[in-house]
C-alpha positions as CSV (number, residue, x, y, z in Angstrom):
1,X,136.7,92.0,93.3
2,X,134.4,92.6,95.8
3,X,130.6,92.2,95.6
4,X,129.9,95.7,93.8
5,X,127.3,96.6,91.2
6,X,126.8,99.8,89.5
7,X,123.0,99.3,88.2
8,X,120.8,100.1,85.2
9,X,117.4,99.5,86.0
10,X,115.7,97.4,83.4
11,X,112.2,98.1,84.6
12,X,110.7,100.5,86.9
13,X,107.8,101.4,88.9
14,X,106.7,103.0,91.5
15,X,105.7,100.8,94.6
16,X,102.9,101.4,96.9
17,X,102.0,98.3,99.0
18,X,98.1,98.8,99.9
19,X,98.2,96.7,103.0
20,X,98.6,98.0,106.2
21,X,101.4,96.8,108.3
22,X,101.2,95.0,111.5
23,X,103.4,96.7,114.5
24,X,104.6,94.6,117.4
25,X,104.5,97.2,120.6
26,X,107.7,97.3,122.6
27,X,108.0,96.7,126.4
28,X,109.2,99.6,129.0
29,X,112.5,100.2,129.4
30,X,113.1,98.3,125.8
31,X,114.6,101.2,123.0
32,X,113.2,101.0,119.2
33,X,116.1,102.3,117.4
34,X,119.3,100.6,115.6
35,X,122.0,102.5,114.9
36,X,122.7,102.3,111.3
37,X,126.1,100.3,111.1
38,X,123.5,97.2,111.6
39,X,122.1,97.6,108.7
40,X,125.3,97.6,106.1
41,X,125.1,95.3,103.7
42,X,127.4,95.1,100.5
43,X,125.8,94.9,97.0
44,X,122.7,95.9,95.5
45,X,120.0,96.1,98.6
46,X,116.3,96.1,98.6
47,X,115.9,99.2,101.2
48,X,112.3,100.5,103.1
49,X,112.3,104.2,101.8
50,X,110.7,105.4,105.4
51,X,113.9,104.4,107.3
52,X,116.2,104.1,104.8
53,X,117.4,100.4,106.1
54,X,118.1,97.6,103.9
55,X,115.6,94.5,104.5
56,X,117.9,91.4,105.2
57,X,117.5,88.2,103.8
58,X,116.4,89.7,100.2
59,X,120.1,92.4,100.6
60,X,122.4,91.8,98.9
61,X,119.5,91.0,96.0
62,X,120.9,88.1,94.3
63,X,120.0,86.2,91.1
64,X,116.6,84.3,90.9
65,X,115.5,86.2,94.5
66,X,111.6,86.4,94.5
67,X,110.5,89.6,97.0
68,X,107.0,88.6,98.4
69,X,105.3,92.0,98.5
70,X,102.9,90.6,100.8
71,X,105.5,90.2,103.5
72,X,106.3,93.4,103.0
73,X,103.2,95.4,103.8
74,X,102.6,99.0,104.0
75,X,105.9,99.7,102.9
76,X,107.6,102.0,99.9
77,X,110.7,99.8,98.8
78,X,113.9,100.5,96.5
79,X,116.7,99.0,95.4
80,X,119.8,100.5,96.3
81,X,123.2,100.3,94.8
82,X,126.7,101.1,96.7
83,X,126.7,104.7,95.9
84,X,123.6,105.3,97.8
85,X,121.3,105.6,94.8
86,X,117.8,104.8,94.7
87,X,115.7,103.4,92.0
88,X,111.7,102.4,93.0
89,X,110.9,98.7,92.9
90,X,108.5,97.4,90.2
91,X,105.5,97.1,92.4
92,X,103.6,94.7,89.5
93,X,104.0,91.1,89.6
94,X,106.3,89.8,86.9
95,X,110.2,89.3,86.3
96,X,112.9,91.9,86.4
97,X,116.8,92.3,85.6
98,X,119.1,94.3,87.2
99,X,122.4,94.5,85.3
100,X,125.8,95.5,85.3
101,X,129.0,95.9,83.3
102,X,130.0,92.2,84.5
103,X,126.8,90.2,85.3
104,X,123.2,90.2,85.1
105,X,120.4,90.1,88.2
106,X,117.5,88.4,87.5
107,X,114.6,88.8,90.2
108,X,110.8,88.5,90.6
109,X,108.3,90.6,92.5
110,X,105.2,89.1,93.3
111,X,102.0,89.8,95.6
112,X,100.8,86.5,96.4
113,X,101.9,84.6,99.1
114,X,104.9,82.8,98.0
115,X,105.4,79.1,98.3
116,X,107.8,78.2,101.4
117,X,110.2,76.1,100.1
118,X,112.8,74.6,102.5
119,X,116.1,76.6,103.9
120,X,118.8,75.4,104.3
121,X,121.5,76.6,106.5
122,X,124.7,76.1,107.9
123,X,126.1,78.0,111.1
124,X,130.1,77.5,111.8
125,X,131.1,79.2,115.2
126,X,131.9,78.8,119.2
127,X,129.6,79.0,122.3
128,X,128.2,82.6,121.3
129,X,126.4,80.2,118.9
130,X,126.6,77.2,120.5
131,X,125.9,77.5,124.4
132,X,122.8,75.9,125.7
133,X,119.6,78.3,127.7
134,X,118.9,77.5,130.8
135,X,115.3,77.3,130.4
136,X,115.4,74.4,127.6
137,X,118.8,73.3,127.0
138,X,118.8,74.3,123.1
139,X,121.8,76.7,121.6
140,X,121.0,78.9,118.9
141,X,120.7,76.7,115.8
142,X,118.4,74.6,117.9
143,X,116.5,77.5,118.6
144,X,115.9,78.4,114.9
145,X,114.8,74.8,114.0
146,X,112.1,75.5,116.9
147,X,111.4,78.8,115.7
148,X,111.0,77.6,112.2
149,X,108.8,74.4,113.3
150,X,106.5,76.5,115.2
151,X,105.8,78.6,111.9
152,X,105.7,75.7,109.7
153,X,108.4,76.9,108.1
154,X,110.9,74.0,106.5
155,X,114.3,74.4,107.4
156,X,117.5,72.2,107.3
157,X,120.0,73.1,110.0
158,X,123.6,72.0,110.0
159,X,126.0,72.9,112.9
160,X,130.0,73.2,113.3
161,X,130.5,75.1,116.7
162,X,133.5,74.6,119.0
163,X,133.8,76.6,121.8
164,X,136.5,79.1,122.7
165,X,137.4,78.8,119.0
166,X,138.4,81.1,116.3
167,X,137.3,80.7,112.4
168,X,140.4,79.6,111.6
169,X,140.7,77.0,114.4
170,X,137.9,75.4,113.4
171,X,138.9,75.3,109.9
172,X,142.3,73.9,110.9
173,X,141.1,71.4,113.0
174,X,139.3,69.7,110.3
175,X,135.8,70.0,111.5
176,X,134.4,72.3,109.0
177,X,135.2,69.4,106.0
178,X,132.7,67.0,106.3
179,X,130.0,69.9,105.9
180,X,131.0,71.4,102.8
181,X,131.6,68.6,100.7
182,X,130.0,68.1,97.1
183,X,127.1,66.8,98.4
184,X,125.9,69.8,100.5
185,X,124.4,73.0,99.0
186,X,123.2,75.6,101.6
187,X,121.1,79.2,101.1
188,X,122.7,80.5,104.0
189,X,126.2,79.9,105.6
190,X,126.2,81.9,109.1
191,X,130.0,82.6,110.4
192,X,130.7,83.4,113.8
193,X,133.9,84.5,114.3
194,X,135.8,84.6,117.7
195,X,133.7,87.2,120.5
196,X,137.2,89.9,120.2
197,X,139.0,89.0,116.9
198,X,137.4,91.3,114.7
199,X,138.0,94.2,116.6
200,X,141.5,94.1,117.7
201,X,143.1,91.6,114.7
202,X,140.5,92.4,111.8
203,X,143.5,91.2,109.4
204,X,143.7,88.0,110.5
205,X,139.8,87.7,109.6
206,X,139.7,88.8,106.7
207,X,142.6,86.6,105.9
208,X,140.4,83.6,107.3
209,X,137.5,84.9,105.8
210,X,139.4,85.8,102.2
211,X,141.6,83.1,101.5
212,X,140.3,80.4,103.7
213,X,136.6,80.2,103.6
214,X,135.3,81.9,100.9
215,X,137.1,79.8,97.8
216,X,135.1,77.0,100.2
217,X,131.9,78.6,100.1
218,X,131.5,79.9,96.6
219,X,131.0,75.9,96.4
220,X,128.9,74.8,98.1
221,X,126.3,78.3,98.0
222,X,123.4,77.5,96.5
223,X,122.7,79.5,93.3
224,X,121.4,82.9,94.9
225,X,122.8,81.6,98.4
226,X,124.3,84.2,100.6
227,X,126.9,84.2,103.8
228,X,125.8,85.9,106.7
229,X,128.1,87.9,108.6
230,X,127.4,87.6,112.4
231,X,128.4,90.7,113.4
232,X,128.9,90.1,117.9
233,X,128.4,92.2,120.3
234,X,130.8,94.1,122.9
235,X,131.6,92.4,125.8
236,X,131.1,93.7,129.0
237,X,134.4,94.3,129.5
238,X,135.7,96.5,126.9
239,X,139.7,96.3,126.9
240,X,141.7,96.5,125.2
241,X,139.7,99.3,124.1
242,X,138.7,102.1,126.8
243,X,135.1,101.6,126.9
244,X,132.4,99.5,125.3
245,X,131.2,102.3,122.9
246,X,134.7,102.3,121.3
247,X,134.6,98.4,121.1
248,X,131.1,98.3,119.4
249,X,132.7,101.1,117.0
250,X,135.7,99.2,116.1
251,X,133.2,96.2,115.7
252,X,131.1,98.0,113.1
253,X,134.0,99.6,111.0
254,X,135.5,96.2,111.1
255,X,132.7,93.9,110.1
256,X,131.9,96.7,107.2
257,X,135.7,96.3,106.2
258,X,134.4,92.1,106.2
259,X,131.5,92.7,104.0
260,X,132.6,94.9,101.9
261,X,135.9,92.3,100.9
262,X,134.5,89.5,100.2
263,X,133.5,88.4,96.6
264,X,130.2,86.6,97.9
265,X,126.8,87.6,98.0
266,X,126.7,88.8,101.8
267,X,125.2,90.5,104.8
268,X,125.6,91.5,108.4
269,X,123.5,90.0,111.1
270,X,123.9,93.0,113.4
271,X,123.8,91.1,116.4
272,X,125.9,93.5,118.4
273,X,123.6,96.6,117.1
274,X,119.9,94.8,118.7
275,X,122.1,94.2,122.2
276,X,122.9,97.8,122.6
277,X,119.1,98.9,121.5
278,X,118.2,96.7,124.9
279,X,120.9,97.2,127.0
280,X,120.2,100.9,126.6
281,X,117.4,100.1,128.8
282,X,117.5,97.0,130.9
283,X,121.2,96.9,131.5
284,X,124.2,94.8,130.2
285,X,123.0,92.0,132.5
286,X,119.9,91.3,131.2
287,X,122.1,90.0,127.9
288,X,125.3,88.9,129.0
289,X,126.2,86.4,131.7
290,X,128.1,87.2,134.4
291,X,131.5,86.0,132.7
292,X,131.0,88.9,130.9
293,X,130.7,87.7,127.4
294,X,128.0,84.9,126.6
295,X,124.7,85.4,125.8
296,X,121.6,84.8,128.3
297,X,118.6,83.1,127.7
298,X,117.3,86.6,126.2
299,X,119.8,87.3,124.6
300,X,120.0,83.3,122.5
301,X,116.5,84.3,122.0
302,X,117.2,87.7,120.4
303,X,119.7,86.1,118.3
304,X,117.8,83.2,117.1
305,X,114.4,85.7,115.6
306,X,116.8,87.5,114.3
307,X,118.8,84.6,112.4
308,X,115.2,83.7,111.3
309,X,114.2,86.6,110.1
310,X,117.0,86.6,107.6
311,X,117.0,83.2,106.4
312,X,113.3,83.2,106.1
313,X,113.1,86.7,104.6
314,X,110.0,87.6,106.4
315,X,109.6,89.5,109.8
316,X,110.4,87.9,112.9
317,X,107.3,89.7,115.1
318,X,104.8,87.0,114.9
319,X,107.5,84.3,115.7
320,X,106.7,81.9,118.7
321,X,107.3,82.9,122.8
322,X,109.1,80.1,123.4
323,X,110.5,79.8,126.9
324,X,110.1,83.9,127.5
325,X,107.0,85.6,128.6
326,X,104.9,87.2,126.1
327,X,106.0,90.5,127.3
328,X,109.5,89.6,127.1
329,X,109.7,87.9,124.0
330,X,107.7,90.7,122.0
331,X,109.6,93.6,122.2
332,X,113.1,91.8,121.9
333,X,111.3,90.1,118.4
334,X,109.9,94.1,117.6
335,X,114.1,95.3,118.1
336,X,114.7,91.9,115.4
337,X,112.3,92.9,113.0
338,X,113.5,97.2,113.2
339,X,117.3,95.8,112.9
340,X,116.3,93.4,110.1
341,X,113.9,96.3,108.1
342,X,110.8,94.7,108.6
């Protein structure tokens, strides 16, 4: 069935985080809003009360999660069930349970600074993942291992990325096998499926999806591991829908439609949802190339503070520059963190 709760709250308190947060300031000609199909996230999520949008990387809440309130400052949290109901999150340190008719949650809230223990991730996609920047010849996994060195945060990356290829091409082709064998455990599995498929064949992903990789990744998940939806962007060229905003709708019902199947602890990277935020002022070009579909150097750089956001459950504004300009890299890292709830 899929991954569903309807909750009891075993303890509860009202939050009220005491320390102010830090804003990141956003560029001209840079929008600060998502639309909400980025946020959708399937389970129980951990939701800011002030924007009602579900903080990734701690939604869906999963057994033996830990939510750092000092990452979370200044804000009034919840936890949030499918039906849209809200119950405040304990605010005191200690352990909690969340329960259900089929399994319990078991979760801890603390407010010191929690130790970073390393992340491990896997990433299985084509060249929107896996096509190099200009500026330092690094695709988007590399980027996150840079991202992640630069904060001293531990992280193991593992790649399976061929280009022009669907989930299901990859899978058939073998090259998925020799990273989930019994010797590899992940926290995070990120799957990129083909730029178009989604949209205009969503049965034939979820099929993949269903049937193919998630009896694979229930696994080789980690206990409290999640998959990571990444939800794409629409191309320049909308066909064979009429325009781009019916492509980016048929996008978001879709990927919902994803989440919302499988019978894993998941989320939606809304990818797609931060590129429309920017292109709504700089322009379609200033994130996709001219063959209408790959990223640019921004846009691998959008991508990869978002990705680390999630996996590292913490906000991605104080991330490193890397090959942008401070005033470039800052408000594409503010859209991250406002997509991502933090």
């Amino acid at each position: 069935m899929p991954y569903r709760h309807r909750l009891w709250i075993a303890a509860v308190l009202t939050l009220a985080v005491a320390v102010a947060a830090g804003l990141g300031w956003a560029a001209p000609r840079v929008a600060a809003e998502i639309p909400a199909a980025g946020a959708l996230v399937n389970g129980v999520a951990v939701v800011d009360e002030a924007t009602g949008r579900p903080v990734l990387g701690l939604s869906p809440l999963t057994d033996g999660t830990v939510i750092d309130l000092t990452r979370l400052a200044g804000r009034r949290l919840a936890l949030r069930t499918d039906d849209h109901a809200d119950v405040a999150l304990p605010s005191t340190p200690g352990e909690y349970t969340v329960t259900d008719d089929e399994e319990a949650i078991h979760y801890s809230v603390t407010t010191a600074p929690a130790a970073r223990a390393p992340v491990s991730v896997l990433f299985v996609g084509n060249s929107l993942l896996g096509s190099y920047t200009r500026a330092t010849g690094e695709n988007t996994p590399a980027l996150v291992r840079r991202l992640a060195a630069a904060a001293g945060r531990p992280i193991d990356v593992t790649e399976v990325l061929h280009s022009g290829y669907t989930l299901r091409q990859t899978w058939n082709d073998g090259l998925v096998a020799s990273a989930i064998t019994a010797a590899r455990r992940y926290d995070y599995v990120v799957l990129q499926e083909y730029s178009t498929l989604v949209a205009t064949n969503p049965g034939a992903a979820t099929d993949t999806l269903l049937h193919t990789y998630a009896p694979a990744l229930r696994r080789v998940l980690k206990p409290g591991g999640r998959v990571v939806l990444f939800k794409n962007w629409a191309l320049a060229d909308p066909a064979p829908f009429p325009s781009r905003a019916a492509a980016k709708a048929a996008i978001d019902e879709h990927y919902a439609d994803l989440s919302a199947a499988l019978d894993l602890p998941n989320l939606l990277a809304p990818i797609g949802d931060e590129f429309e935020t920017v292109i709504a002022g700089r322009g379609t070009s200033y994130l996709i190339v001219a063959d209408g579909k790959h990223p640019t150097d921004a846009a691998r750089y959008l991508d990869a503070v978002t990705l680390c956001g999630i996996v590292f459950q913490d906000s991605p504004r104080d991330l490193a520059d890397l090959y942008l300009p401070a005033a470039e890299a800052a408000p594409l890292r503010s859209v991250a963190a406002a997509a991502i709830g933090y």
